[in-house]
C-alpha positions as a Python dict, from the first residue, in 0.01 Angstrom:
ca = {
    (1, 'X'): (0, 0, 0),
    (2, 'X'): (59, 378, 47),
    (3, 'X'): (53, 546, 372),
    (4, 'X'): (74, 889, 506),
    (5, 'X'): (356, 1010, 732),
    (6, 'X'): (147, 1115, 993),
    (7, 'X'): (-67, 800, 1004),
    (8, 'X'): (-398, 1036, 986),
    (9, 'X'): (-530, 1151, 640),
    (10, 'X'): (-548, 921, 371),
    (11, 'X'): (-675, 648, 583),
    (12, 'X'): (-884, 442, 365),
    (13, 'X'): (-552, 314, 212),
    (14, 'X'): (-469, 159, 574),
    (15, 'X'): (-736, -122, 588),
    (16, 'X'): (-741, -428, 401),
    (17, 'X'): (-1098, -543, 385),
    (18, 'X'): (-1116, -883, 259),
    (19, 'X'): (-1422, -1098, 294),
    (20, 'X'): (-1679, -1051, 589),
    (21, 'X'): (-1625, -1116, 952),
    (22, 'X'): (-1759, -1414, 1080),
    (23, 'X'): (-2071, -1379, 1316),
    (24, 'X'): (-2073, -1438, 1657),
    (25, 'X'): (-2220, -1660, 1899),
    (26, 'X'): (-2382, -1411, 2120),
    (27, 'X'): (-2433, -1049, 2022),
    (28, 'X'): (-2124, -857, 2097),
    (29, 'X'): (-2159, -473, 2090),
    (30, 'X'): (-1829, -272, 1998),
    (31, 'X'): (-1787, 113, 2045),
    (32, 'X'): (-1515, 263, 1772),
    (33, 'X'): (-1328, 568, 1897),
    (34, 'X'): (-1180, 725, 1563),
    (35, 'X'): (-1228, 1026, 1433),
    (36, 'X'): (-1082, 935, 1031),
    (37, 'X'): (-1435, 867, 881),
    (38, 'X'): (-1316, 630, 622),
    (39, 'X'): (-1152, 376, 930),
    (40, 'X'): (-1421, 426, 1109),
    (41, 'X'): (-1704, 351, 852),
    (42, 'X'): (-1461, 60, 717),
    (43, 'X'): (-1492, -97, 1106),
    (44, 'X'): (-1879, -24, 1124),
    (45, 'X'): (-1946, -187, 787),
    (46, 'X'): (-1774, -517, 853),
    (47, 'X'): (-1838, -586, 1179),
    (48, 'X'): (-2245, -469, 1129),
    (49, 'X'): (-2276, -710, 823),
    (50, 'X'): (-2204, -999, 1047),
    (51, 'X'): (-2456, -897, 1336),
    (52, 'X'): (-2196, -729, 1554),
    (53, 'X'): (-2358, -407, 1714),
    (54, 'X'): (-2173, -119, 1646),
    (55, 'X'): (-2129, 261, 1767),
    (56, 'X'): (-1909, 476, 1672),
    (57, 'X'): (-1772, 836, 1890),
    (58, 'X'): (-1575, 1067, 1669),
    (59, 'X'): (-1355, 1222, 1940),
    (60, 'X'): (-1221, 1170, 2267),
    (61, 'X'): (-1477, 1290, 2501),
    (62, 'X'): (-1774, 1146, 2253),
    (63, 'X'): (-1574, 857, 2340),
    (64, 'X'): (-1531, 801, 2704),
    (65, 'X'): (-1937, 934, 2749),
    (66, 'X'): (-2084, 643, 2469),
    (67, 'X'): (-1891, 391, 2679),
    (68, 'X'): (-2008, 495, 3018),
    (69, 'X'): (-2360, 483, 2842),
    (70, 'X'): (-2375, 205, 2659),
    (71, 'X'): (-2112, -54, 2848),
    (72, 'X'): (-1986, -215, 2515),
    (73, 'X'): (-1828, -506, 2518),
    (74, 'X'): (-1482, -420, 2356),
    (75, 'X'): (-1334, -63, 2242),
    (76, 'X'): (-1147, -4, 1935),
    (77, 'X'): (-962, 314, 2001),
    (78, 'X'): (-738, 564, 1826),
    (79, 'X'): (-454, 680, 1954),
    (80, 'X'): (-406, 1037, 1775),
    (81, 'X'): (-780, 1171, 1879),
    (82, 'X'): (-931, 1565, 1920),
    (83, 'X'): (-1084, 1697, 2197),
    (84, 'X'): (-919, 1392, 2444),
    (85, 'X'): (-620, 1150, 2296),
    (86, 'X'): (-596, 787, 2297),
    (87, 'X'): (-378, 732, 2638),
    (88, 'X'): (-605, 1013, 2841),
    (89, 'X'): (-950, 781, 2700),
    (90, 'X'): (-778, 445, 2796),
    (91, 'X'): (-661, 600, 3155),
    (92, 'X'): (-1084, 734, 3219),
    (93, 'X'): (-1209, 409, 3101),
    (94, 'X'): (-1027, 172, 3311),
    (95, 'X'): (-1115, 405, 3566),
    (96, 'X'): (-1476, 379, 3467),
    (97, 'X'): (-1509, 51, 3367),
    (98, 'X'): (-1224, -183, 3471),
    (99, 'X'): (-1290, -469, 3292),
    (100, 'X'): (-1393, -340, 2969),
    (101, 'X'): (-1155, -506, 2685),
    (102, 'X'): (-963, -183, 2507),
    (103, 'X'): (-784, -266, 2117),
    (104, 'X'): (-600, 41, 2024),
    (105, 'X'): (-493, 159, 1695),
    (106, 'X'): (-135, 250, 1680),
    (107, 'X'): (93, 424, 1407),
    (108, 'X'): (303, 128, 1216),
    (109, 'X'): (631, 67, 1441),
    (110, 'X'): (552, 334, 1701),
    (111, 'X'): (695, 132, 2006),
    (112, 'X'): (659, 461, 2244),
    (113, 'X'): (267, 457, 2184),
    (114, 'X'): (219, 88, 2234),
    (115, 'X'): (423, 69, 2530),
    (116, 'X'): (223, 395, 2665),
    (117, 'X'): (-92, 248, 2542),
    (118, 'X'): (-54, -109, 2740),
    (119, 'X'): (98, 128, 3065),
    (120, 'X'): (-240, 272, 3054),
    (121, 'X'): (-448, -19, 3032),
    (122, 'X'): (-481, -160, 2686),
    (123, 'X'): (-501, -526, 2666),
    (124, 'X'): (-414, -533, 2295),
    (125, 'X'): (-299, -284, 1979),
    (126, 'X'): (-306, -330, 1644),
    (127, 'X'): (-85, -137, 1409),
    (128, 'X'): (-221, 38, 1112),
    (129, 'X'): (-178, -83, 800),
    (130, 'X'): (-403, -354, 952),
    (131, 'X'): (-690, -576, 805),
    (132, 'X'): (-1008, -635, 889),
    (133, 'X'): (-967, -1020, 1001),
    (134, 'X'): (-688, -940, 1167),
    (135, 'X'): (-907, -651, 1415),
    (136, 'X'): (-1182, -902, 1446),
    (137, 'X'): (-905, -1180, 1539),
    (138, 'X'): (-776, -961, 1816),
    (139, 'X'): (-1113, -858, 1944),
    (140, 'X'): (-1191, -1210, 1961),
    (141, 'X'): (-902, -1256, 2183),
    (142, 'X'): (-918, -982, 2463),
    (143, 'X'): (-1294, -1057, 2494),
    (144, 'X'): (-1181, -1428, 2545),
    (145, 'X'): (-971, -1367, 2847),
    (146, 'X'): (-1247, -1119, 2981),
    (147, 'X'): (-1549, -1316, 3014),
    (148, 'X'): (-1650, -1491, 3330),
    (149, 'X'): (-1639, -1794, 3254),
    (150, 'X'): (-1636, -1766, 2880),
    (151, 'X'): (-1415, -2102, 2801),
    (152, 'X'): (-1459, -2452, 2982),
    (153, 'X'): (-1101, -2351, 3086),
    (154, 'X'): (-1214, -2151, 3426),
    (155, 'X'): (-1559, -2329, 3431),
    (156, 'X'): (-1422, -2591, 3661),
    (157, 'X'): (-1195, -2392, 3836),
    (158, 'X'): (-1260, -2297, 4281),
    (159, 'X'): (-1188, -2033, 4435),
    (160, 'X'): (-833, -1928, 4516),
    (161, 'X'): (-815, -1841, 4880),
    (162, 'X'): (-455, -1700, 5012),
    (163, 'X'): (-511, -1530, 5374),
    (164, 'X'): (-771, -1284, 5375),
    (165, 'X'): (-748, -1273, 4960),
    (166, 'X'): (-1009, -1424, 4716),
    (167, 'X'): (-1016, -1466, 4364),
    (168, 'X'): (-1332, -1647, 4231),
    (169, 'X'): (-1185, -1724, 3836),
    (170, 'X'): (-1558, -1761, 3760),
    (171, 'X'): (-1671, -1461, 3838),
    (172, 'X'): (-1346, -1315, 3800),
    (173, 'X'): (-1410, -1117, 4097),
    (174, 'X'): (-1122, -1033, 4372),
    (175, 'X'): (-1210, -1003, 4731),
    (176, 'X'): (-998, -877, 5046),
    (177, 'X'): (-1158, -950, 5356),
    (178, 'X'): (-1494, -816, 5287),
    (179, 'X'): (-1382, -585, 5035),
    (180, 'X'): (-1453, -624, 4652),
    (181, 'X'): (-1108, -516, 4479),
    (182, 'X'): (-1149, -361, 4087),
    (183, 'X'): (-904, -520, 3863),
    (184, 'X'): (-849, -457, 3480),
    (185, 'X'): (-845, -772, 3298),
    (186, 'X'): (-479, -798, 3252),
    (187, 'X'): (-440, -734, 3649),
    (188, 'X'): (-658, -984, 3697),
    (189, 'X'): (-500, -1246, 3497),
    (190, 'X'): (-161, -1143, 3639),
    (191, 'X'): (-301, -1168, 4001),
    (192, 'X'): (-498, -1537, 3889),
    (193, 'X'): (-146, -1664, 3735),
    (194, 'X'): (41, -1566, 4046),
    (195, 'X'): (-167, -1726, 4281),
    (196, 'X'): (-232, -2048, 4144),
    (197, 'X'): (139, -2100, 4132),
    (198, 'X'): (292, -1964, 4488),
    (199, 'X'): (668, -1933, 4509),
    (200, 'X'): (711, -2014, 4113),
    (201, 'X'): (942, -1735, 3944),
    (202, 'X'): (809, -1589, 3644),
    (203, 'X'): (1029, -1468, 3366),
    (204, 'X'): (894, -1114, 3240),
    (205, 'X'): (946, -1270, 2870),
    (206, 'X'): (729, -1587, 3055),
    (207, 'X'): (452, -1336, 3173),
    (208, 'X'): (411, -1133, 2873),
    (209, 'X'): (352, -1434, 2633),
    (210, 'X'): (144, -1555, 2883),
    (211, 'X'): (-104, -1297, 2961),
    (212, 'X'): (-68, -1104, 2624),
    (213, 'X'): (-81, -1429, 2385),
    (214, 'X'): (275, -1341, 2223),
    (215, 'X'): (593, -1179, 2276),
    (216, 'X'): (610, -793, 2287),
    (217, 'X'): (988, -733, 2287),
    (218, 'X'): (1144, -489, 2469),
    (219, 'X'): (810, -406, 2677),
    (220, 'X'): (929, -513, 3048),
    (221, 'X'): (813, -208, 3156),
    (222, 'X'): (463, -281, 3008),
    (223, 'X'): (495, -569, 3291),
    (224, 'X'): (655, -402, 3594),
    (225, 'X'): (320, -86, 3546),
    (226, 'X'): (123, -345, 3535),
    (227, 'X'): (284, -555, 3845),
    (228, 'X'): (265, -134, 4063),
    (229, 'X'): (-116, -130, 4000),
    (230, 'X'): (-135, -403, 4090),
    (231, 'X'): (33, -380, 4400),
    (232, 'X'): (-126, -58, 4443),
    (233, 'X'): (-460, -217, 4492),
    (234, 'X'): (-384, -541, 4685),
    (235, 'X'): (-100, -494, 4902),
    (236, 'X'): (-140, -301, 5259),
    (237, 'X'): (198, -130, 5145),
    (238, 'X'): (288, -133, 4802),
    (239, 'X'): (610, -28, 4878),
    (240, 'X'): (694, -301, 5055),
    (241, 'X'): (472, -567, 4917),
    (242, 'X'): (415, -882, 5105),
    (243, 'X'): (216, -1086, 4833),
    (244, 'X'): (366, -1035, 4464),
    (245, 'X'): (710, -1033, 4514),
    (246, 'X'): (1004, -892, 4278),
    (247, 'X'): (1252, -1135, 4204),
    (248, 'X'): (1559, -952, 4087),
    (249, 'X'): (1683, -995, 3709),
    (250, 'X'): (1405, -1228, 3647),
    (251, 'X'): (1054, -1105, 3719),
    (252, 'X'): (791, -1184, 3985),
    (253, 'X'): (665, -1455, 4211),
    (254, 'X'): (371, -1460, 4450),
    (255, 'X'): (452, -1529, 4798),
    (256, 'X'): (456, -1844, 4936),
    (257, 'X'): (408, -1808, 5317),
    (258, 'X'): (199, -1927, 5506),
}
C-alpha cells in the first residue's frame, strides 16, 4: 500500500475500508479534526452509514470551536493540522472538556508524536496506514472506559472515600472536601486504580497495560505526565505528594495511611 513521506498528500491510499461499521447501541456523535479531505470523507462515510453522527472541522481552530459547541462524544484528531496542530487542540480540549475521549492520528512509527500526543491528553492513537474497523475498534474502547457507568463493571461499585477524597466510579466524579476536582479520563482511571488498592506497587509496564488496554513500550514518561497532573490537581503540594506516592525503579503506589 503506498504512502507518502510526509504522511499528508496522497491520503486516500492510507485507509483500508473494508465492510461497514457496525451500529451502535445508543447514538454516538464523533467530531473528525483532519484537514486531508479524502481521510476525512473516508471517516464520515463509514461511520454515517451505520447511524453514527458525524462532524467534521477542517483545521485546528474549526476544531477546538465544533467541540466546545457540539460536546461530541469522541474526537478523531490529526496530528499535522493548519491554523492550530494536533498537540495545541488536544492541550485546549482537555482544558475545555476533560472527559471528552480524544483518538489521534499519528504518522506510521512516529514514537515522538505519540508519546507527545498521550503527554497531552490523548487516551488512544492510531497510526496511519490504518483501517476503518480498526478506528471504530479503538473508538469503541476509549468511550468504554469513559462512560459513567457504561459496563456492569462499575455499576456495583461505592464510593471510594480516603480522608477528605471521594471518587464516586459511577459518576466518575472526584471530590475533595467540598470541592469537585476535573479529571481526564485516563487521570481518573489512574486515581480509581490507585485507590482501590492502597499501599500496592504498580509497575509502570503494570499501569500502562492497565489503563491503556496494551503495552506502549518505551512510554514511561507517558505515565510519570500523567502521574504530575495528576498530582497537580489532588495533592495540597505536588511536590511533595502525600497521596500517590513514587516508588523508586518501579512506579507508583497510593498511600496507605491512615
Amino acid at each position: 500500500m503506498p504512502e507518502n513521506n510526509n504522511g499528508k498528500s496522497g491520503q486516500a491510499h492510507t485507509i483500508e475500508a473494508t465492510g461497514l461499521a457496525v451500529a451502535p447501541v445508543q447514538a454516538t456523535s464523533l467530531l473528525i479534526i483532519e484537514d486531508d479531505e479524502n481521510i476525512s470523507s473516508a471517516i464520515q462515510e463509514y461511520f454515517s452509514r451505520a447511524g453514527y453522527s458525524v462532524s467534521t472541522a477542517g483545521d485546528g481552530l474549526a476544531g477546538v470551536e465544533l467541540a466546545a459547541k457540539a460536546r461530541p462524544d469522541a474526537v478523531v484528531l490529526d496530528l499535522m493540522l493548519p491554523k492550530m496542530d494536533g498537540l495545541a487542540v488536544c492541550k485546549e480540549l482537555r482544558l475545555k472538556a476533560p472527559q471528552m475521549p480524544i483518538l489521534m492520528l499519528t504518522a506510521k512509527d512516529d514514537v515522538v508524536d505519540k508519546v507527545l500526543g498521550l503527554e497531552m491528553g490523548a487516551d488512544d492513537y492510531i497510526t496511519k496506514p490504518f483501517s476503518l474497523r480498526e478506528l471504530e475498534a479503538r473508538i469503541k474502547s476509549v468511550l468504554r472506559r469513559s462512560r459513567a457507568g457504561a459496563s456492569s463493571e462499575g455499576q456495583d461499585e461505592a464510593p471510594i472515600q480516603r480522608g477528605n477524597l471521594r471518587i464516586d466510579p459511577i459518576r466518575r466524579e472526584v471530590t475533595i472536601g467540598e470541592k469537585q476536582v476535573e479529571l481526564t479520563p485516563k487521570e481518573f482511571d489512574l486515581l480509581r486504580l490507585f485507590a482501590s488498592n492502597p499501599g500496592r506497587v504498580f509497575p509502570r509496564k503494570y499501569l500502562l497495560e492497565k489503563i491503556w488496554d496494551y503495552s506502549y513500550e518505551g512510554y514511561d514518561r507517558t505515565i510519570d505526565s500523567h502521574i504530575n497532573r495528576l498530582r497537580a490537581k489532588i495533592e495540597q503540594n505536588p511536590d511533595n505528594p502525600q497521596l500517590v506516592l513514587t516508588v523508586w525503579g518501579i512506579g507508583y503506589k497510593f498511600t496507605d495511611a491512615d
